[in-house]
C-alpha positions in Angstrom: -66.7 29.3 -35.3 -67.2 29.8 -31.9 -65.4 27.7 -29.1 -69.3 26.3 -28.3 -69.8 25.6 -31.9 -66.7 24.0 -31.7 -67.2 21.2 -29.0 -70.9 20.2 -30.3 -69.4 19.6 -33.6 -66.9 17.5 -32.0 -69.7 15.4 -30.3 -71.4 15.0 -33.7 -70.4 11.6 -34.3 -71.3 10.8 -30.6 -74.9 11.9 -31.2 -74.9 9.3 -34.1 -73.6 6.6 -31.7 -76.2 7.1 -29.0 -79.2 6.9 -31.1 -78.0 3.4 -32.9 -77.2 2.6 -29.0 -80.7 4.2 -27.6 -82.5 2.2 -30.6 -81.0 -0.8 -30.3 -81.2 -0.7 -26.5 -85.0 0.0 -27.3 -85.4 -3.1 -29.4 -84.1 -5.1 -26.9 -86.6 -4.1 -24.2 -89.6 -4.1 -26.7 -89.0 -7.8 -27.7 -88.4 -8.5 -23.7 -91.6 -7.1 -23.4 -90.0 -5.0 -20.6 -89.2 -7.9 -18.6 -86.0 -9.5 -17.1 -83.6 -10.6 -14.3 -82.1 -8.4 -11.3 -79.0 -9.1 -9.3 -80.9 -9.2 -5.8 -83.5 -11.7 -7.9 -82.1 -14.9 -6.1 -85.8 -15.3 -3.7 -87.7 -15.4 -6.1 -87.3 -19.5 -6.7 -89.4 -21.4 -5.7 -86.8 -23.3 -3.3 -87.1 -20.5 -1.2 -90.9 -21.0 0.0 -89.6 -24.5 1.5 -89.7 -23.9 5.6 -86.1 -23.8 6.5 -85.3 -21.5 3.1 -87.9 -19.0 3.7 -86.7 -18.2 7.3 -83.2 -18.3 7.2 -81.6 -15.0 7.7 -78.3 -16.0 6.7 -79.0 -18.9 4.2 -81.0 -16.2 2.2 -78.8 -13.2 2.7 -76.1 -15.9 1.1 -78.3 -17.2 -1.7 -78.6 -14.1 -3.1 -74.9 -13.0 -2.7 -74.1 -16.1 -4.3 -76.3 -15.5 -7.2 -75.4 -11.9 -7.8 -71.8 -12.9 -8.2 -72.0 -15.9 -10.6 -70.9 -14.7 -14.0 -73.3 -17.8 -15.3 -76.8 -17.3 -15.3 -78.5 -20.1 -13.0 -81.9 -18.2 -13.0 -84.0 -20.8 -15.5 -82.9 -23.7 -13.9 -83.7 -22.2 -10.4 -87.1 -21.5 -11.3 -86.8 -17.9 -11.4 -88.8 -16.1 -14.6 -87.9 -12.7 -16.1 -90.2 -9.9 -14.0 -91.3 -6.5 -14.4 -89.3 -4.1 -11.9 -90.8 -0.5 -11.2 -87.5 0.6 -11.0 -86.8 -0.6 -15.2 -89.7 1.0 -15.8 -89.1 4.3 -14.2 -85.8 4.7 -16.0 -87.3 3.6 -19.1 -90.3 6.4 -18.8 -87.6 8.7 -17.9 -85.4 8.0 -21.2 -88.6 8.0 -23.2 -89.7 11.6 -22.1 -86.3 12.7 -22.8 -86.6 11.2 -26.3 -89.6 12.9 -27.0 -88.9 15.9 -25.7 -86.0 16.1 -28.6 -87.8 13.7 -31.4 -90.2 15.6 -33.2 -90.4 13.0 -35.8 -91.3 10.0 -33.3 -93.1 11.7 -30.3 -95.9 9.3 -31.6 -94.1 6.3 -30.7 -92.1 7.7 -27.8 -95.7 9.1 -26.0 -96.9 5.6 -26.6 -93.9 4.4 -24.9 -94.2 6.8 -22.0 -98.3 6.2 -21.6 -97.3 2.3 -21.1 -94.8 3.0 -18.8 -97.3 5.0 -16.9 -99.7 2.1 -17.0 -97.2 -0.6 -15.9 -95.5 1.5 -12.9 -99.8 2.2 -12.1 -101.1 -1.2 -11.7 -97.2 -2.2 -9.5 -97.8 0.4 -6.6 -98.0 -1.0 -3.4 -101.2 -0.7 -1.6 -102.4 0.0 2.0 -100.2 3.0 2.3 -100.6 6.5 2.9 -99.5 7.9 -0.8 -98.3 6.1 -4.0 -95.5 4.2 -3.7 -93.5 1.1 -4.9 -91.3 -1.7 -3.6 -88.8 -4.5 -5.3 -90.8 -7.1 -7.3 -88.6 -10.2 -4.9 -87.4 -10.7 -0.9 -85.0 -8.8 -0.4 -82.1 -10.0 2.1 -80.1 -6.9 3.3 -77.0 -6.9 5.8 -79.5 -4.8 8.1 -83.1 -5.3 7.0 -85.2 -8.6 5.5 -87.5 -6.4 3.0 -90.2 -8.3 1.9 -91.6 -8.2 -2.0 -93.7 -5.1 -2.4 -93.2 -3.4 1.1 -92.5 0.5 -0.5 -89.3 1.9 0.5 -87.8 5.2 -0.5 -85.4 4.0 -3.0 -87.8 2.3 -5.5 -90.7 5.0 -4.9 -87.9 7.8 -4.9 -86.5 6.8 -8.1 -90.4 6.5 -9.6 -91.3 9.9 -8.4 -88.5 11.3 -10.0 -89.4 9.8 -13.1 -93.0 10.6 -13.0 -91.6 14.5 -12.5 -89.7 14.2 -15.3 -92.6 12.5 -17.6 -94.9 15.7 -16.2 -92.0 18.5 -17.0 -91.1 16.8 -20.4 -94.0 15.7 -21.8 -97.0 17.1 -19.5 -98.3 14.0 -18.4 -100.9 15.1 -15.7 -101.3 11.8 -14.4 -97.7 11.4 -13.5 -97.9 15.0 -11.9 -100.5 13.5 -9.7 -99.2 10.3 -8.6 -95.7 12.3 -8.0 -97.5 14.5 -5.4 -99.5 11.6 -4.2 -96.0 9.6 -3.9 -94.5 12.5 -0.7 -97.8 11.5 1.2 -95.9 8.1 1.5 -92.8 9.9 3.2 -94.7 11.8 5.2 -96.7 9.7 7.0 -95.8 6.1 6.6 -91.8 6.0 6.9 -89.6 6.3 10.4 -87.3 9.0 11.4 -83.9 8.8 13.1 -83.8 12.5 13.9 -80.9 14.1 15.5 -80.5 17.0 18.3 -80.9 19.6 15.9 -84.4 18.3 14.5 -82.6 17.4 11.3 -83.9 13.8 9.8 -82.9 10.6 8.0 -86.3 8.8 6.6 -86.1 5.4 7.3 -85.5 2.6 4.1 -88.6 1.1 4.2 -91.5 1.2 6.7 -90.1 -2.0 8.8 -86.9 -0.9 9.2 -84.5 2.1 10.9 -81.7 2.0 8.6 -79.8 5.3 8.2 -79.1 5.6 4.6 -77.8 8.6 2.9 -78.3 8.4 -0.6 -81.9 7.1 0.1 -83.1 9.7 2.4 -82.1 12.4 -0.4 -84.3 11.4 -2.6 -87.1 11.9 -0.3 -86.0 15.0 -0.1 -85.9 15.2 -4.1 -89.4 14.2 -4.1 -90.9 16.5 -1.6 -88.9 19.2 -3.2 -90.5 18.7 -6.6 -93.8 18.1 -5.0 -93.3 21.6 -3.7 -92.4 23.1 -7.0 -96.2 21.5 -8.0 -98.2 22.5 -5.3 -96.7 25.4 -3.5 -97.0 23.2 0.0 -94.7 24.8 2.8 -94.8 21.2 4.7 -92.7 19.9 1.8 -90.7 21.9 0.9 -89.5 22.5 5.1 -89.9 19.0 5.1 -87.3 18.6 2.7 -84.9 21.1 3.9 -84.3 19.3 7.4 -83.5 15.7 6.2 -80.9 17.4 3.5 -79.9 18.9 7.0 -79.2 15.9 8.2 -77.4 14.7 5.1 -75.0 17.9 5.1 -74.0 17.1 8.5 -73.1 13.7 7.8 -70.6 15.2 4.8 -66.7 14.1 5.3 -64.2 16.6 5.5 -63.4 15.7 2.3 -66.7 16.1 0.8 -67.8 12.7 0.6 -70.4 10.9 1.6 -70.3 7.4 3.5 -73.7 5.1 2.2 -75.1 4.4 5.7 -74.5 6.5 9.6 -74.7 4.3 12.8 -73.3 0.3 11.3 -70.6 -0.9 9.3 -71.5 0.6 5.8 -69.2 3.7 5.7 -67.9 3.0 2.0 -67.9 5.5 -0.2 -68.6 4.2 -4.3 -69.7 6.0 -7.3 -73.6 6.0 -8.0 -75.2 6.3 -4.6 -72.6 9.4 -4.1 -74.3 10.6 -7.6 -78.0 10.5 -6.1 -76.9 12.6 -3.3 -75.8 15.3 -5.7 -78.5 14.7 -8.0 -80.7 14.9 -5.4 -78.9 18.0 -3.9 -79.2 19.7 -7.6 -83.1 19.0 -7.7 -83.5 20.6 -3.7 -81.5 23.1 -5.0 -83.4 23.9 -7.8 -86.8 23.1 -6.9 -86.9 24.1 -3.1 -85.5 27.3 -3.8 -82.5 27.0 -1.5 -79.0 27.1 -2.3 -78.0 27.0 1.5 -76.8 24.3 0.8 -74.4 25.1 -2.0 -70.8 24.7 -0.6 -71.6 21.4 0.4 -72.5 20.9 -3.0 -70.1 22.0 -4.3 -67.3 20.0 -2.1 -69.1 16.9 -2.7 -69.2 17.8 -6.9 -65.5 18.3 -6.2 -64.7 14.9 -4.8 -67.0 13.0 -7.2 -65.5 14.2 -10.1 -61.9 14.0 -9.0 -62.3 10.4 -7.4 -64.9 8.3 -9.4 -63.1 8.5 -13.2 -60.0 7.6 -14.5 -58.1 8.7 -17.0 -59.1 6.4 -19.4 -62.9 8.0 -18.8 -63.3 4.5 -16.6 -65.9 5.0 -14.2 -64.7 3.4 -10.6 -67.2 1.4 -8.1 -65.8 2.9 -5.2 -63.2 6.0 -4.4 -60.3 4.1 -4.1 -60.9 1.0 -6.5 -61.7 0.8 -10.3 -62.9 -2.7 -9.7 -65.6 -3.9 -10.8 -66.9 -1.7 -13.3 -70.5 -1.5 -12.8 -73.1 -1.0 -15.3 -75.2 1.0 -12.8 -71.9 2.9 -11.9 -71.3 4.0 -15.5 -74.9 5.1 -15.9 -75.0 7.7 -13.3 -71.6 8.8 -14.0 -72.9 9.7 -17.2 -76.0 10.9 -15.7 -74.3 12.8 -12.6 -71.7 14.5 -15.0 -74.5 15.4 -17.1 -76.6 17.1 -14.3 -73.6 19.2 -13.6 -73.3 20.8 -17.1 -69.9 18.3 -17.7 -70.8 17.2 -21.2 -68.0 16.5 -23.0 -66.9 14.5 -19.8 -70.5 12.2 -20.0 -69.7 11.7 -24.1 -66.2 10.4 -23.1 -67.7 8.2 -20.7 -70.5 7.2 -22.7 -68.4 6.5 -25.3 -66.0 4.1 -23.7 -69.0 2.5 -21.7 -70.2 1.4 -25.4 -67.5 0.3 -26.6 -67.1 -2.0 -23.4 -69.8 -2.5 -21.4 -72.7 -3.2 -24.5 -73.6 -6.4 -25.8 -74.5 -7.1 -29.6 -78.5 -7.4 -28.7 -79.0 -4.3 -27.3 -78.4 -5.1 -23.5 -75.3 -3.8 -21.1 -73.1 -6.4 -19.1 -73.2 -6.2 -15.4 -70.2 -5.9 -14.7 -66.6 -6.3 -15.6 -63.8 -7.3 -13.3 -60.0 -7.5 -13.1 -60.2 -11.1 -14.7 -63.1 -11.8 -15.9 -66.7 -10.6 -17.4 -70.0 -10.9 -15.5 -71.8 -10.1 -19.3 -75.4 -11.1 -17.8 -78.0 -8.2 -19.2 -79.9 -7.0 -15.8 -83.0 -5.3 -16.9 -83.4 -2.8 -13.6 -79.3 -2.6 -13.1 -77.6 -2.6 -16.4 -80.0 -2.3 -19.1 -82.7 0.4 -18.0 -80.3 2.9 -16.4 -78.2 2.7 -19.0 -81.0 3.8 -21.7 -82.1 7.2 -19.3 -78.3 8.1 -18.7 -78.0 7.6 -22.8 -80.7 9.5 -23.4 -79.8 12.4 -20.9 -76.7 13.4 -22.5 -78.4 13.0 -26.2 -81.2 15.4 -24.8 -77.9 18.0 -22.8 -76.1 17.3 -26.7 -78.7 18.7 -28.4 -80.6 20.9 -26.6 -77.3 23.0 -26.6 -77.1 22.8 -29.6 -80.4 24.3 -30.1 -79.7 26.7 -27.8 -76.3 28.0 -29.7 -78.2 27.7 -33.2 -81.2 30.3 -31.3 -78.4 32.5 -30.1 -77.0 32.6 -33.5 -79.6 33.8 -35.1 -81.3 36.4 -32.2 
């Protein structure tokens, strides 16, 4: 038996633990009916249309801090109703092209699942804008910016894009082809720029605000890059190449990357560091350009030595384990998946079940030194967990394939 053979017989019984975890996780959506609470969902009561409520800067910003932080969930008696999020449903049309990509025996169900997906992130774009695109379902009070419900920013429509690319390369979807290269028009013409000397760029959050975000700026440059990859249009891809520019420069000498340039956010945690490298993978691959490799490489290097412990505990940040975040284990998985680390993602995966999941099918938010925060997030905990889940299932088996093909030729 080869060494190959060797390791995905080893992750044999981890294969049967996902898909009781990806099923269950499933079941709890379905009978949620998609719906539920987010961290940042504290605007959303109705206290907050009273005068003094609705223009307070710093009464919001601490309402929703407040509320994020409570391991008790207030949100019933505050008035606040399980929503639908674009974001849940992005990752949940990303996990269900994944599962029918390997599922022969349910691609029925699973294209049913992906076709409402489709229809729900449809009828939640934002309108009035240049391209598709999406914004947070509630107010959202940030340090820097007051975000209002359904103003598109980057983050939201980067993270639908991608999963509309992925439900076109998977399954073949040609409607989420077309709202994907609809969703760069968005980018292009409706967000701000802080560009630097060398005409290198960081997109702007949303299109009322000049924050300099990292993470968020790469995955408009993920999205142009696969629009390129569908279209063949120079703009994008050039497009594309100038804001990862940007990004690059902005690497430490260590090879990681603080969230923000130009304010007080220079932290550096685990999931917003994985975008950039997804992001950097997709440019990568669907640009064309590996120019930016060694940066890649250095910032694959930190990530992988920084953000896990021995224990296969993801860490929040580089230089604290606390809190484990539901949203930081996902991407870990989904991160050390993208960089071919799969025995790594199954070790991670397999603690992150055994201590993050919940007996109905949900993930905890978050667990701390002392204490649980064991509230099931739909867009934080619950979704991403379900597409990083059924990433490694689909890296687990399709090398598996792969070896039993090789085998045989």
């Amino acid at each position: 038996m080869t060494a190959a053979r060797t390791v995905e017989a080893d992750l044999l019984p981890t294969v049967a633990r996902l898909r009781a975890a990806l099923a269950a996780t499933d079941l709890y959506v379905q009978r949620n009916e998609f719906r539920g609470f987010d961290p940042y969902d504290a605007l959303l009561s109705p206290l907050f249309r009273l005068p003094f409520l609705r223009s307070s800067h710093y009464v919001r910003l601490a309402a929703q801090q407040a509320l994020k932080r409570l391991p008790i969930n207030l949100r019933p008696l505050l008035g606040i109703e399980r929503h639908g999020s674009p974001v849940a449903f992005a990752w949940m049309l990303e996990g269900y092209a994944h599962l029918w990509a390997i599922d022969m025996n349910r691609r029925d169900y699973y294209g049913e699942q992906v076709e409402t997906c489709l229809r729900r992130i449809a009828a939640l774009r934002s309108t009035g804008y240049s391209g598709d695109c999406w914004g947070y379902e509630f107010d959202w009070e940030a340090r820097y910016a007051t975000i209002r419900a359904g103003v598109p920013n980057i983050v939201v429509t980067g993270i639908v894009a991608n999963a509309l690319f992925e439900a076109h390369r998977l399954v073949g979807s040609s409607s989420a082809r077309d709202s994907c290269v609809r969703s760069a028009e968005f980018l292009l013409h409706d967000l701000g720029r802080t560009t630097a000397t060398d005409g290198s760029f960081c997109w702007s959050y949303s299109p009322d605000d000049r924050q300099v975000v990292l993470n968020a700026t790469m995955k408009g440059a993920r999205l142009c890059a696969q629009a390129y990859s569908l279209t063949g249009d120079v703009r994008l891809r050039d497009t594309a190449r100038e804001t990862v520019a940007f990004v690059v420069d902005h690497q430490r000498s260590d090879g990681a990357w603080p969230y923000a340039i130009g304010d007080a956010r220079s932290w550096v945690d685990n999931f917003h560091t994985g975008y950039v490298l997804e992001c950097l993978e997709s440019y990568e691959l669907y640009a064309r350009d590996d120019s930016f490799s060694p940066a890649k490489t250095e910032g694959w290097r930190y990530y992988r030595s920084r953000f896990l412990s021995r224990d296969w505990v993801p860490k929040y940040f580089d230089d604290n384990l606390y809190p484990t975040d539901a949203t930081a284990c996902a991407q870990t998985i989904s991160t050390l998946c993208t960089f071919g680390d799969v025995e790594a993602a199954a070790s991670v995966a397999s603690w992150t079940l055994s201590n993050m999941s919940r007996s109905d099918g949900a993930f905890i938010y978050q667990r701390h030194a002392l204490y649980k925060n064991r509230i099931p997030y739909l867009r934080w905990s619950v979704a991403p967990m379900f597409c990083a889940l059924t990433r490694l299932l689909h890296a687990i088996e399709s090398s598996v394939h792969r070896d039993e093909s090789d085998h045989r030729s």
